[in-house]
Structures are given as structure tokens and as C-alpha cells.
MIDOSE-1310 file (N, C-alpha, C; in nm, 2 decimals, decimal comma, always signed):
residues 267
xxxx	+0,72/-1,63/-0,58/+0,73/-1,52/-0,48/+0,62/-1,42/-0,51; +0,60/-1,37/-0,66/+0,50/-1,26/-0,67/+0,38/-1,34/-0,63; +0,34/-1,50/-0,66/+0,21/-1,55/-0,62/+0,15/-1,51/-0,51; +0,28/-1,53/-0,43/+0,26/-1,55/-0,29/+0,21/-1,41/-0,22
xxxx	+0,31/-1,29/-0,29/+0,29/-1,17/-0,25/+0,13/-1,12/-0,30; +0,07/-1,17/-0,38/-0,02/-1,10/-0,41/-0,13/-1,22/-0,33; -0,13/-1,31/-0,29/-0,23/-1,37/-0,22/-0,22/-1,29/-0,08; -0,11/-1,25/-0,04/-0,10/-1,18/+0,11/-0,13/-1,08/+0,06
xxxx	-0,16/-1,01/+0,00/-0,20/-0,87/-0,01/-0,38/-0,87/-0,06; -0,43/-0,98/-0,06/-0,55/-1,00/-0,14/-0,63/-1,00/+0,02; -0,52/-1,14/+0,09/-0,57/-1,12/+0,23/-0,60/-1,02/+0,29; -0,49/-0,93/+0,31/-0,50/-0,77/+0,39/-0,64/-0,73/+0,34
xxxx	-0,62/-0,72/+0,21/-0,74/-0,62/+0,18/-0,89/-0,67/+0,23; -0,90/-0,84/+0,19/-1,03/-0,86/+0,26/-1,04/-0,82/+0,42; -0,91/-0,86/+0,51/-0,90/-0,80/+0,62/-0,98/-0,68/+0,70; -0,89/-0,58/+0,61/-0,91/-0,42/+0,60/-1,04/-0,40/+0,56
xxxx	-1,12/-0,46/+0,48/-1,26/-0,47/+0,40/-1,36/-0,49/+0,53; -1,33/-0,57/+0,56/-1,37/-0,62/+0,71/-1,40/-0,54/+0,84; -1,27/-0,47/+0,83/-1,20/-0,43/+0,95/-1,32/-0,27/+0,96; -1,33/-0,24/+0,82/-1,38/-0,13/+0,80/-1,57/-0,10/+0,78
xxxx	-1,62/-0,23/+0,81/-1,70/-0,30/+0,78/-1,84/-0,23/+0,94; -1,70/-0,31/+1,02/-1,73/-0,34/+1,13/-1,72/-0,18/+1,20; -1,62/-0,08/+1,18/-1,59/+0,02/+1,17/-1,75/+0,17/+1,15; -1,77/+0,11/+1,03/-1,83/+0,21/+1,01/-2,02/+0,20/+1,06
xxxx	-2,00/+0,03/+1,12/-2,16/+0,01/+1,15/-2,15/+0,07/+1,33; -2,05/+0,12/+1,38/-2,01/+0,18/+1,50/-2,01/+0,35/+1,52; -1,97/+0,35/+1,38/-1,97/+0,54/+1,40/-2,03/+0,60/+1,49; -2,22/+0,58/+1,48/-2,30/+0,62/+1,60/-2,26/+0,67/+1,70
xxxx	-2,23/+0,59/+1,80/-2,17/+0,53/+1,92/-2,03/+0,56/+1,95; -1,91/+0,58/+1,83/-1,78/+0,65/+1,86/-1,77/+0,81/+1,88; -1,68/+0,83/+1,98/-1,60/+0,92/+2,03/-1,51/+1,00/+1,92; -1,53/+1,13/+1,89/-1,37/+1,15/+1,81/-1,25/+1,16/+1,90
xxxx	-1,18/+1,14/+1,76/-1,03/+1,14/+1,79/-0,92/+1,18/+1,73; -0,87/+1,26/+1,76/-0,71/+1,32/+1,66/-0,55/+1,19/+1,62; -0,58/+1,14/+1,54/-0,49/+1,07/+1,54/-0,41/+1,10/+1,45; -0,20/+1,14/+1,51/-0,14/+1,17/+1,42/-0,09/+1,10/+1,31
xxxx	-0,08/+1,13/+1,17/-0,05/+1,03/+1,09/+0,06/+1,09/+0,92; +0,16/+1,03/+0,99/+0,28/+1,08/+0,90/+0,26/+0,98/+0,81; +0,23/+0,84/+0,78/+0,25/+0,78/+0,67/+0,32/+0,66/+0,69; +0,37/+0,65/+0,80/+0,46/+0,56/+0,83/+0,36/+0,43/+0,92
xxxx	+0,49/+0,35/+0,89/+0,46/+0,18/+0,98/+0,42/+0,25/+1,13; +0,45/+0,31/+1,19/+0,39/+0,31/+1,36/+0,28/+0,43/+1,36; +0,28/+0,51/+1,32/+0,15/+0,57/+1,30/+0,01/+0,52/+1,22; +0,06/+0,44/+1,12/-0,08/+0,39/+1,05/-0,12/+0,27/+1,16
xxxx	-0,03/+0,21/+1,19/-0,05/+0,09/+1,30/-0,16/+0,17/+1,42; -0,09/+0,27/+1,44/-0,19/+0,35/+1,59/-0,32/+0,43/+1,52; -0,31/+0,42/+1,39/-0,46/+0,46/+1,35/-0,56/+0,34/+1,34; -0,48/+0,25/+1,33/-0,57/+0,11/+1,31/-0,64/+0,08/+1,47
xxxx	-0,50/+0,07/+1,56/-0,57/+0,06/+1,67/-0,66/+0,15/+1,70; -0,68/+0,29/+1,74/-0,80/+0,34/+1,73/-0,92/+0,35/+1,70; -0,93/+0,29/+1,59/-1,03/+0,25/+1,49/-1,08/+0,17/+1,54; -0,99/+0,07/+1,63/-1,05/-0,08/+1,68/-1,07/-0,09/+1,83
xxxx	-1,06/+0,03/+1,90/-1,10/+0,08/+2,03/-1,22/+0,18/+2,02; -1,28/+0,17/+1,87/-1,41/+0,25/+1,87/-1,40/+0,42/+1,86; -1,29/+0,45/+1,85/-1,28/+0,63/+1,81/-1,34/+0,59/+1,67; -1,37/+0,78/+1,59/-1,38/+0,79/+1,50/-1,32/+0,92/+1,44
xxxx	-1,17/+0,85/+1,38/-1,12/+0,91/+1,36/-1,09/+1,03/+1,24; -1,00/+1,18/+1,32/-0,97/+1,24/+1,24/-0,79/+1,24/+1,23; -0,79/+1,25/+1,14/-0,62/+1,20/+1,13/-0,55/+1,35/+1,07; -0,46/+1,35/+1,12/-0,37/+1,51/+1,11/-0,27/+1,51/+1,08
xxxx	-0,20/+1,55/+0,96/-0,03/+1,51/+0,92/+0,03/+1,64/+0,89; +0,16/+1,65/+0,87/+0,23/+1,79/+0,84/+0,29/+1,80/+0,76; +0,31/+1,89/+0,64/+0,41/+1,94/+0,56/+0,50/+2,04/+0,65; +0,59/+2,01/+0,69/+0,70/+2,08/+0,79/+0,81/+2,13/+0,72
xxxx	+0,81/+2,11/+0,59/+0,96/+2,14/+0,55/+1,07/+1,97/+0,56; +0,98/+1,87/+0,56/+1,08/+1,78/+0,56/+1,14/+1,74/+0,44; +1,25/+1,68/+0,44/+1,33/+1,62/+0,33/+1,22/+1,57/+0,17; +1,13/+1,47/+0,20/+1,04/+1,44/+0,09/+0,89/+1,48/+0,14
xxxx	+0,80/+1,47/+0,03/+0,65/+1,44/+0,09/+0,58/+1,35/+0,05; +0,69/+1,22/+0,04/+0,62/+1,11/-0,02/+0,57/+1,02/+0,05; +0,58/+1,07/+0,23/+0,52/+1,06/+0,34/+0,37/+1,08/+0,31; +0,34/+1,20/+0,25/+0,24/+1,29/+0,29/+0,12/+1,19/+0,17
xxxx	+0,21/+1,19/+0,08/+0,10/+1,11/-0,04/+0,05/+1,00/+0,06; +0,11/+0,90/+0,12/+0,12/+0,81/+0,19/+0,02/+0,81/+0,23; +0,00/+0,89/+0,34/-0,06/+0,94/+0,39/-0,22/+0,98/+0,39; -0,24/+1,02/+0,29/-0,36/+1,03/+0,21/-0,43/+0,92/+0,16
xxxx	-0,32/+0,80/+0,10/-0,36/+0,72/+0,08/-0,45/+0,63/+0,19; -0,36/+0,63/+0,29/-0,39/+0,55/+0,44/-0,52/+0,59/+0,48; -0,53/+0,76/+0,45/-0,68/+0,81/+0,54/-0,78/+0,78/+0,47; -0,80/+0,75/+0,34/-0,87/+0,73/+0,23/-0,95/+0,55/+0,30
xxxx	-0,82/+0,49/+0,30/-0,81/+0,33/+0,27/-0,87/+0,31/+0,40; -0,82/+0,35/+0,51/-0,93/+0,33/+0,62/-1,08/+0,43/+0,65; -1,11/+0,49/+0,57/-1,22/+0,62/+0,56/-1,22/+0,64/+0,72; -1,12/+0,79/+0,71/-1,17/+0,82/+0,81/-1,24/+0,94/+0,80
xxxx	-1,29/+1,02/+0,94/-1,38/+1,09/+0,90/-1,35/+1,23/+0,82; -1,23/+1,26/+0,87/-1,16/+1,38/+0,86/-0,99/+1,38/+0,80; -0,94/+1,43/+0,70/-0,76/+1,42/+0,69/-0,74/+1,58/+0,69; -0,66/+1,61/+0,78/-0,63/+1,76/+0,76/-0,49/+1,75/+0,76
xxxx	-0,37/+1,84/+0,66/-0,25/+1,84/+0,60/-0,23/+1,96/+0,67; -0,13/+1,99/+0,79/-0,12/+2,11/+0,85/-0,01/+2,17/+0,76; -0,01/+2,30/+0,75/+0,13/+2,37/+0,68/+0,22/+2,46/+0,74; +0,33/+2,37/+0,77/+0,42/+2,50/+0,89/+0,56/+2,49/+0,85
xxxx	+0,63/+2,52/+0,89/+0,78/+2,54/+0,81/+0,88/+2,56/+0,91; +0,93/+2,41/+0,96/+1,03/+2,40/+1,04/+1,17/+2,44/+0,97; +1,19/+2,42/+0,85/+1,35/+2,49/+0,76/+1,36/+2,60/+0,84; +1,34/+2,67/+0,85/+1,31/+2,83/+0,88/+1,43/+2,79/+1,05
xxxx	+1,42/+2,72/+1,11/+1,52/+2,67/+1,23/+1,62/+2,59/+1,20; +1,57/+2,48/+1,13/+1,68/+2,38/+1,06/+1,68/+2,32/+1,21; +1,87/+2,24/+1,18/+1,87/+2,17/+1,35/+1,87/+2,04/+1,31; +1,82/+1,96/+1,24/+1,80/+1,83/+1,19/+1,82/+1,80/+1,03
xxxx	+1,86/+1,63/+1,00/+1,87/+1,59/+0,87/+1,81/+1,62/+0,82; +1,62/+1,62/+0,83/+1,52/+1,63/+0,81/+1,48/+1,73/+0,77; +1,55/+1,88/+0,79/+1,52/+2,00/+0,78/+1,56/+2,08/+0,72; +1,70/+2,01/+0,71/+1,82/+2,16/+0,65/+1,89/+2,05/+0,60
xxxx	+1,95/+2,12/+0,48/+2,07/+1,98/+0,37/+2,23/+2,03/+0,44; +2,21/+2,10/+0,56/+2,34/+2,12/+0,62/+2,36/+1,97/+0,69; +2,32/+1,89/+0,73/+2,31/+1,76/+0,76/+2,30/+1,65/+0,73; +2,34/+1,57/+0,67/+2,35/+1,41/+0,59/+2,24/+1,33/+0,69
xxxx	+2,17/+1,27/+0,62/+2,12/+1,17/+0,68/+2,23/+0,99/+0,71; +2,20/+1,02/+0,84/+2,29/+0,90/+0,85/+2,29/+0,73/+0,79; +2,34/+0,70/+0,72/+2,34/+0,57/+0,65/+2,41/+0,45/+0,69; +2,36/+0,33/+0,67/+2,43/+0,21/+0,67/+2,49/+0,16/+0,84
xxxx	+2,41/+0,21/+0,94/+2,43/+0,20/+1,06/+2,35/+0,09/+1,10; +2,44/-0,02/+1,18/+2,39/-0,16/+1,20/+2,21/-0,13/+1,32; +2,10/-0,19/+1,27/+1,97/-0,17/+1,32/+1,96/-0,12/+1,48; +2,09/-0,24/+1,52/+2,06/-0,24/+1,69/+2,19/-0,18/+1,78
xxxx	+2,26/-0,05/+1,67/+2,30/+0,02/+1,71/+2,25/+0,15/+1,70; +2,18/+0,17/+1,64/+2,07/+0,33/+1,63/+2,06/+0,34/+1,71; +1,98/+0,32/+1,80/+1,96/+0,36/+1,93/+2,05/+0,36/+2,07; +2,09/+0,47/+2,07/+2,18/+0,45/+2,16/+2,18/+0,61/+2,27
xxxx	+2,29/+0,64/+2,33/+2,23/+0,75/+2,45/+2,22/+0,89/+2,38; +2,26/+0,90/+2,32/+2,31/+1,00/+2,19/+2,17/+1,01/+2,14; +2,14/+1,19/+2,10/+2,01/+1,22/+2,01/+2,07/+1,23/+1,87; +2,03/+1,12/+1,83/+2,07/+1,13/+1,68/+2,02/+1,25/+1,58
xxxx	+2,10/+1,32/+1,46/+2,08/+1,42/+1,40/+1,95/+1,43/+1,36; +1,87/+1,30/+1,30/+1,72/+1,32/+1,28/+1,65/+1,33/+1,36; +1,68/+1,39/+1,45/+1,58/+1,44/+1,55/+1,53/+1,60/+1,54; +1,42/+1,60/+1,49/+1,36/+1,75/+1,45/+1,30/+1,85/+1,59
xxxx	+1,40/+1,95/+1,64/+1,38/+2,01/+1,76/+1,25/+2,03/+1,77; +1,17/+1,98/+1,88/+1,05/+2,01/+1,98/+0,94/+1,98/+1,87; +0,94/+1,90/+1,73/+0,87/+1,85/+1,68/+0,75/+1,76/+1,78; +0,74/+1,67/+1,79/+0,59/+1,65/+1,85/+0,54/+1,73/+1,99
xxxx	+0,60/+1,83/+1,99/+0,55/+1,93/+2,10/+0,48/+2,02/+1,97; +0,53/+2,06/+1,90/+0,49/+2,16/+1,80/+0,33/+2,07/+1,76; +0,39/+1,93/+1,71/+0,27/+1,86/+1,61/+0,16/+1,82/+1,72; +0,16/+1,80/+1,85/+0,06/+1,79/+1,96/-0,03/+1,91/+1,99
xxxx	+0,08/+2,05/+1,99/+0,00/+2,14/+2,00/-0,10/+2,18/+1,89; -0,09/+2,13/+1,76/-0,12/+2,15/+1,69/-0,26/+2,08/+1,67; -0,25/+1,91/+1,73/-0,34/+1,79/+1,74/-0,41/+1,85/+1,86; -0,39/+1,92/+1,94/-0,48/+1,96/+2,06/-0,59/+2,08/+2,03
xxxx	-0,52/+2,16/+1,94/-0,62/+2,26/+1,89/-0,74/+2,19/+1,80; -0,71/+2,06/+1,70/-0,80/+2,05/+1,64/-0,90/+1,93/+1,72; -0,81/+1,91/+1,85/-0,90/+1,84/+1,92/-1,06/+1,94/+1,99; -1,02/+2,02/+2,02/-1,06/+2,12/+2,09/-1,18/+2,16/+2,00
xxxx	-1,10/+2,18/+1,87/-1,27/+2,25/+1,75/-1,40/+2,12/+1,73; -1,31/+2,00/+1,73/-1,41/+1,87/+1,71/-1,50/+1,83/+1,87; -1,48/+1,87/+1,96/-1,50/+1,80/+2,12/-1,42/+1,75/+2,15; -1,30/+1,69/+2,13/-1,21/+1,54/+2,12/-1,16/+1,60/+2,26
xxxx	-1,14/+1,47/+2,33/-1,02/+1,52/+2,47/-0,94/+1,36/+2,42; -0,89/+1,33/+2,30/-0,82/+1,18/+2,26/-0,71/+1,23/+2,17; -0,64/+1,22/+2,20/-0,51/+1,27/+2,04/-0,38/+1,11/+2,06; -0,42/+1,03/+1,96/-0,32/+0,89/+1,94/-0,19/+0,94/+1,91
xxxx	-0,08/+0,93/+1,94/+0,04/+0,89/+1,84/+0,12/+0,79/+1,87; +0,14/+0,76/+1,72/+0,21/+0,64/+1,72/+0,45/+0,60/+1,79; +0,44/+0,72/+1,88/+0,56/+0,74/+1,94/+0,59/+0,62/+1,99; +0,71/+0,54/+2,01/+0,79/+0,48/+2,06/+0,89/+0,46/+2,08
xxxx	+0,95/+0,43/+2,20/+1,08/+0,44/+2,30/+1,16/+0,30/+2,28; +1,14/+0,22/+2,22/+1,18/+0,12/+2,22/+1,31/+0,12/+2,11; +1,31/+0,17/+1,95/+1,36/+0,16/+1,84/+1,39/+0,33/+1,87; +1,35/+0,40/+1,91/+1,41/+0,55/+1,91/+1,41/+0,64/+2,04
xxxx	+1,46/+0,53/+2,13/+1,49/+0,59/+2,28/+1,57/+0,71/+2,27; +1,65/+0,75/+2,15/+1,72/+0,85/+2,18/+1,64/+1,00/+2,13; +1,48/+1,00/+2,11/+1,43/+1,09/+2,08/+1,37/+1,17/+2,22; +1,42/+1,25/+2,26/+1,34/+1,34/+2,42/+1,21/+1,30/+2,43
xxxx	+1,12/+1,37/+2,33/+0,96/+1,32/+2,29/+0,89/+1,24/+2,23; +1,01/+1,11/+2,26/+0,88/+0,98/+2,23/+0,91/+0,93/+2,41; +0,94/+0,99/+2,50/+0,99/+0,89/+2,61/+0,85/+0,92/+2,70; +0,79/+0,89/+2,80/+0,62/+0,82/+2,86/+0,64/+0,96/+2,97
xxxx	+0,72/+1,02/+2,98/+0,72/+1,14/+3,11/+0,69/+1,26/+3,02; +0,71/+1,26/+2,90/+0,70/+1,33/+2,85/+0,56/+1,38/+2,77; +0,50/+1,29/+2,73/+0,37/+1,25/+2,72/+0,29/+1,29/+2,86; +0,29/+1,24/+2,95/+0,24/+1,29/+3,08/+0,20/+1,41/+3,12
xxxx	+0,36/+1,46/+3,12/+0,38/+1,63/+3,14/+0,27/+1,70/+3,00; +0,26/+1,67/+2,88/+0,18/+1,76/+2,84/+0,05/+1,72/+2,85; +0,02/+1,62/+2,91/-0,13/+1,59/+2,91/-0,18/+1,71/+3,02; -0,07/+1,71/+3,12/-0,11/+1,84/+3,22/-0,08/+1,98/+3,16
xxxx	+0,00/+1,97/+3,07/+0,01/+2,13/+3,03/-0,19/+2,16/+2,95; -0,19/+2,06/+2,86/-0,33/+2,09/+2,78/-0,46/+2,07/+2,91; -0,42/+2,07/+3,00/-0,57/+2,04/+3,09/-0,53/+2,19/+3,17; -0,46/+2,26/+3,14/-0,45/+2,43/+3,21/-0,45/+2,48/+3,15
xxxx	-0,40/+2,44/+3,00/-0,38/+2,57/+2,91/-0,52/+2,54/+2,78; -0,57/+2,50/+2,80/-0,75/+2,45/+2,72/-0,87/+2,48/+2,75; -0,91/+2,54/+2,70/-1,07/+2,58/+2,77/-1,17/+2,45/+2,80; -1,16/+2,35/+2,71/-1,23/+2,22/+2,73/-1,13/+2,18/+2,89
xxxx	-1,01/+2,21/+2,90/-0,94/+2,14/+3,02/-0,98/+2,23/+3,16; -1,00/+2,37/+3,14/-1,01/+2,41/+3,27/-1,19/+2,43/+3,31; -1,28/+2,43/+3,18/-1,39/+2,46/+3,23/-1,44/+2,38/+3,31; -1,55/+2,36/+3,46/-1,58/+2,32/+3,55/-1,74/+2,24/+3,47
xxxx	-1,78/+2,11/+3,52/-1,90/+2,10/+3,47/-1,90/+1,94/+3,48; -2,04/+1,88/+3,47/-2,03/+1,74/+3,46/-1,94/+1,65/+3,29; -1,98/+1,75/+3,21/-1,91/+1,65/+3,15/-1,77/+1,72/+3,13; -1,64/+1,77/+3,18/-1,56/+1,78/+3,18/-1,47/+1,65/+3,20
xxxx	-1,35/+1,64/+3,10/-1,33/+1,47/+3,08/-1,16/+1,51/+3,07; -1,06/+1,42/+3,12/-0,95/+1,43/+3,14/-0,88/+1,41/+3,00; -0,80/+1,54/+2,95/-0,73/+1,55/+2,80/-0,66/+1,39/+2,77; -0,63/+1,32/+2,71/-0,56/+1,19/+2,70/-0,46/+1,20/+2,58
xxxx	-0,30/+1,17/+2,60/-0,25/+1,15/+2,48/-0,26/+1,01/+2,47; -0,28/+0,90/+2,38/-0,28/+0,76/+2,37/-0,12/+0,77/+2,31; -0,04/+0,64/+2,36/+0,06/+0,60/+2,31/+0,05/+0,43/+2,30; -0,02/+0,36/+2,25/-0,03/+0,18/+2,22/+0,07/+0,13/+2,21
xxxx	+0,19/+0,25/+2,11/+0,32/+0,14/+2,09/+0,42/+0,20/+2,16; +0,40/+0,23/+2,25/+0,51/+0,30/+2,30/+0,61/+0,19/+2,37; +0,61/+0,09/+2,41/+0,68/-0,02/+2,48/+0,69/-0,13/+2,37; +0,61/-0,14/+2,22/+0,61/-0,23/+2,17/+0,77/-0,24/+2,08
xxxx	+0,82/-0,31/+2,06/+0,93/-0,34/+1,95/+0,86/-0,30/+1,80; +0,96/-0,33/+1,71/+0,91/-0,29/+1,58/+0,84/-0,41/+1,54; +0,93/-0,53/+1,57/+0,86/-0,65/+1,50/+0,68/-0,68/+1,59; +0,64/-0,63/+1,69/+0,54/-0,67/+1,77/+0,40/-0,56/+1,71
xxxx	+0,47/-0,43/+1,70/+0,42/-0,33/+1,59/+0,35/-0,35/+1,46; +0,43/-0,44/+1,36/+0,41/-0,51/+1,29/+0,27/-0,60/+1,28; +0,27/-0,71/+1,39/+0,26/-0,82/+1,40/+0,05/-0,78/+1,41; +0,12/-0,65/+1,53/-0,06/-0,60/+1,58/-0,11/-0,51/+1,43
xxxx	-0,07/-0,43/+1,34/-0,12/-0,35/+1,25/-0,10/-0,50/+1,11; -0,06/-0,61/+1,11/-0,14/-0,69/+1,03/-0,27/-0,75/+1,12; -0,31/-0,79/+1,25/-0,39/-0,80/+1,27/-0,49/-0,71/+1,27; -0,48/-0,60/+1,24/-0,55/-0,50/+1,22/-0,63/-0,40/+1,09
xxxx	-0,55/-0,54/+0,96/-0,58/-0,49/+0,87/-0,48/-0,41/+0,77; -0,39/-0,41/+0,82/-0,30/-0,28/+0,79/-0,19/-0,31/+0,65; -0,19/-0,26/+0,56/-0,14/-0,26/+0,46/+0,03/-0,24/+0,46; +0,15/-0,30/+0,50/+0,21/-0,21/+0,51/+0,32/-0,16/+0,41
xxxx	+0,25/-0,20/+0,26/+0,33/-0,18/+0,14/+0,28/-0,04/+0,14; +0,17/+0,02/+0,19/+0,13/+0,18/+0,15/+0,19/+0,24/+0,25; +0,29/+0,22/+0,37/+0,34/+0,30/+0,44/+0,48/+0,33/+0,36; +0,54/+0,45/+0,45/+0,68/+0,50/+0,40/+0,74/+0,54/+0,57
xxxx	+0,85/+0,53/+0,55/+0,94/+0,56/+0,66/+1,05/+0,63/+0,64; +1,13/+0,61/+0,52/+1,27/+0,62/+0,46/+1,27/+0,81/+0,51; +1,35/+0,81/+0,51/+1,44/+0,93/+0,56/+1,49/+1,02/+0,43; +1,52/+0,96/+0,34/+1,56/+1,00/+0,21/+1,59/+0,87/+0,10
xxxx	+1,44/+0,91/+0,04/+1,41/+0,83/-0,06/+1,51/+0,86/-0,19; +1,53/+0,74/-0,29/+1,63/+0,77/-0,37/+1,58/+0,76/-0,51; +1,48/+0,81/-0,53/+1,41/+0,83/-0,61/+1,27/+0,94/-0,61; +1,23/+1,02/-0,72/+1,13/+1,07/-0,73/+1,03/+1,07/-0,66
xxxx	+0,94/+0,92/-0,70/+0,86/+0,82/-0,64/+0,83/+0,75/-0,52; +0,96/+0,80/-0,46/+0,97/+0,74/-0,33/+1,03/+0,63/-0,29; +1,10/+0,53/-0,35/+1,15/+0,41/-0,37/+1,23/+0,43/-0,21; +1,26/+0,39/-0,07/+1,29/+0,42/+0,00/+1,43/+0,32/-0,03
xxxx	+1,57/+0,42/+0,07/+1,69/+0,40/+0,02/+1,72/+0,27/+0,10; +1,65/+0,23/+0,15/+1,71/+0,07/+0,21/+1,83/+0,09/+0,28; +1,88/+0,18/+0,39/+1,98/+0,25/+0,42/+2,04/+0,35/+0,57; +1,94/+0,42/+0,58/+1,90/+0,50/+0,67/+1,82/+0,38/+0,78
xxxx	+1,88/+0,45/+0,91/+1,82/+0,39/+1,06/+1,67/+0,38/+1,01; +1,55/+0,45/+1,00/+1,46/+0,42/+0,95/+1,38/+0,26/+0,88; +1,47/+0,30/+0,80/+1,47/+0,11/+0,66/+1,49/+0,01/+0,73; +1,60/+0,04/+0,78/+1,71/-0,07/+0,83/+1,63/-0,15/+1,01
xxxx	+1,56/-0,04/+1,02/+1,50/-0,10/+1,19/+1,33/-0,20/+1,08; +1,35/-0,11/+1,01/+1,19/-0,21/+0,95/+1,22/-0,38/+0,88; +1,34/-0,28/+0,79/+1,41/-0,46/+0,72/+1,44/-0,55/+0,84; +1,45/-0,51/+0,90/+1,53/-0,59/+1,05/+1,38/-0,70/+1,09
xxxx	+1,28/-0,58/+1,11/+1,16/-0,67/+1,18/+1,05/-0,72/+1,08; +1,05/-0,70/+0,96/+0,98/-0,74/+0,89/+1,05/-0,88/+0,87; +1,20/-0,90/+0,82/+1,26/-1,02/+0,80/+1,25/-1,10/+0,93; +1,27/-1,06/+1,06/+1,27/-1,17/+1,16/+1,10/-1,22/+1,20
xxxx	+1,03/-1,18/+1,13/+0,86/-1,22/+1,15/+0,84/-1,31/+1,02; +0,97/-1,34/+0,94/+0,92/-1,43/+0,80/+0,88/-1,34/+0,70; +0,89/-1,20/+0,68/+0,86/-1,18/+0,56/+1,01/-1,20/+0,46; +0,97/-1,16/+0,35/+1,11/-1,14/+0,23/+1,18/-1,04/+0,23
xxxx	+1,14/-0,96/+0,34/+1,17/-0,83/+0,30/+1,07/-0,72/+0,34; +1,06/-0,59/+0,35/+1,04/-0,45/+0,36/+0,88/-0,51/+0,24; +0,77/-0,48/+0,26/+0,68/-0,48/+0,15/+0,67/-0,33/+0,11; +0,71/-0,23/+0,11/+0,70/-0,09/+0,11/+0,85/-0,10/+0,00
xxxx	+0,95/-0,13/+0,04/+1,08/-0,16/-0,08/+1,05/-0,27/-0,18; +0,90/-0,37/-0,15/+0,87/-0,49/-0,20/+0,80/-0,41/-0,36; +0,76/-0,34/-0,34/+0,61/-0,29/-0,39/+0,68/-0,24/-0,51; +0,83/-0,18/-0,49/+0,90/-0,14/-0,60/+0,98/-0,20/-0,67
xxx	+1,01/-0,29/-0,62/+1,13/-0,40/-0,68/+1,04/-0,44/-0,75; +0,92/-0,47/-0,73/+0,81/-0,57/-0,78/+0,76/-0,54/-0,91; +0,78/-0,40/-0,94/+0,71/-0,30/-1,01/+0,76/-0,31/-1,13
């Protein structure tokens, strides 16, 4: 099993080697782009795609006050491994509201809930109030300083329908709020260009998610998802809706398992 694991991982990296190859002989010729990036399986996936529609990206993540920041290492790691042009760590402090698992220890993170019952009509407690409204507006201003009218996230309705702001109306509506409320959106002129939020996975499942960020190069032992890791280091608790939607689709695509829980067991 470790043979095996490390020949698939030898793969990736030539992949990724590749992937990055091809990447950087384009720079020239690419567009920037704000792409958000927590560290996780659907965000690093939507930085890959970008990368492979020719942006050149700058990638933006947050220290918010969440539960761990072993996201954030992640993270770093990811912007590193794909060189992008820019990694900027925003600093804001949602505790200060609380409202979520994520925010305040008045709330247990929910555990041991079967994968294909998470989602359901109910906004589940980890849902961090008006978070990617906050983290957009946030990705719009640094769109604004670079030229960018492009901001990616990796949002999806499929595995977390019950979040308000991963749903496609919603995305919409603020592409119109930032084309009134932006000086790049209202100024008059030939090159005035329509604000875009990109959503690639927004209709995709987890396992299809997957399937495109290994085509893509994508490592996904260096991502994190876990909600509350059970360890220092980050060892994700194999437990939380989070884990449990990834073990789900990583296992039905033939892997052994989570390579992000692999990486530690392994260790």
C-alpha cells in the first residue's frame, strides 16, 4: 500500500511539474485573477482550474478567528506548490460576532452524521454568518488594486446546499452589487469589462471535484477540510460533515481512503 501511495504521489508531482511548466511559459499573455483559497479540496481544485484557463493567479485566504489555522499553513503550502504570483493572508476577526461552530466554542461542531444526510433544508451550525459576502468583498477590493474584474471560488451547492452563499442567485446578485459599487464597474470607457465571480464547481459533486483537480495536477494530501482537527498538527478528525463528504468521495473513485488523513496514518 505505501508502494503504491508513493508512486501516486510521484505521479502528481510530475503532473503538477508539468502543469506548472506550461503555466508559467503563459504568464505573458494571462489576465489576473483573485482566487479564493482556504486550503481545502474545492478551493485548491478551483485554483488549479484557473491556472488552466490562463489567469495568473493571486490567491487570498483569511485568518477569521476560525477554530484551527492549519487551513492557513495549507494554504501557503498550495500557493507556493503552484507559484502563484501573489498569496495575501487577510486579518479580520469574525469571534467578535460568533454565530457559528467555527467561531465561537459556544457551539460543538457536529459529528458522526451519515455523508448523505448533511445536507439537508436546515443551515447547519457551521455556517459562518455572511462569510463569503465579507471574504468577496474583501477579493473585490484586491481585485480592484491588481486590474482584475475575475475573483474564482471554489463554492458549491451540491454537498452544501444548505449554505445561503454558495447557492448561483447569489453569486449573481453580487456580481451586480460590485459593477455599482466599484470604480473599475461604473467608470465609462472602451476597456470597461463586466466584474465576474467564477464558480467551476458549483454543480459538480465531491467525487467529480476530485476527479478534475487530479487532472489538474492537484495534490490532495496538502489540502485540509476538517472542521476540528484532533491534533496540534492538524491530523483531521475523520468525523465532522467536512471528512466524512471527502472519505465518502475519495473511497467511491477507488482510493483507500482520505490522502490528507493518509498522509498521517502513513507518518
Amino acid at each position: 500500500m505505501n508502494r503504491t501511495l508513493s508512486i501516486l504521489s510521484r505521479l502528481k508531482r510530475f503532473e503538477a511539474f508539468r502543469f506548472r511548466l506550461v503555466h508559467k511559459a503563459s504568464l505573458s499573455t494571462s489576465s489576473p485573477a483573485v482566487v479564493l483559497l482556504s486550503g481545502g479540496l474545492d478551493s485548491t481544485t478551483c485554483l488549479a482550474v484557473a491556472l488552466r484557463d490562463g489567469f495568473d493567479v493571486y490567491a487570498l485566504s483569511f485568518d477569521y478567528g476560525q477554530r484551527h489555522r492549519h487551513e492557513l499553513l495549507c494554504a501557503r503550502r498550495i500557493a507556493e506548490y503552484f507559484r502563484c504570483r501573489e498569496h495575501r493572508i487577510a486579518q479580520i476577526d469574525l469571534r467578535v460576532f460568533g454565530g457559528s461552530a467555527l467561531t465561537s466554542d459556544a457551539y460543538a461542531v457536529p459529528k458522526d452524521r451519515l455523508p448523505s444526510s448533511a445536507p439537508d433544508a436546515s443551515i447547519p451550525v457551521t455556517y459562518v454568518p455572511a462569510r463569503n459576502t465579507i471574504f468577496l468583498s474583501y477579493a473585490l477590493a484586491y481585485a480592484e488594486v491588481i486590474g482584475s474584474t475575475d475573483i474564482f471560488m471554489g463554492a458549491n451547492v451540491v454537498d452544501y446546499s444548505g449554505y445561503p452563499d454558495c447557492r448561483p442567485e447569489y453569486f449573481r446578485i453580487f456580481e451586480k452589487l460590485a459593477m455599482v459599487g466599484t470604480r473599475m464597474g461604473v467608470v465609462q470607457g472602451e476597456k470597461k469589462r463586466n466584474i465576474q465571480v467564477h464558480t467551476p464547481l458549483l454543480y459538480l459533486s465531491k467525487a467529480e471535484i476530485i476527479s478534475l483537480g487530479t487532472r489538474l495536477g492537484v495534490d490532495f494530501g496538502m489540502t485540509h477540510s476538517c472542521y476540528d482537527p484532533v491534533t496540534p498538527d492538524g491530523k483531521p478528525c475523520g468525523r465532522c460533515d467536512a471528512c466524512r463528504i471527502r472519505e465518502e468521495a475519495f473511497r467511491k473513485l477507488g482510493y483507500g481512503g482520505d490522502p490528507a488523513m493518509q498522509r498521517f496514518d502513513s507518518g
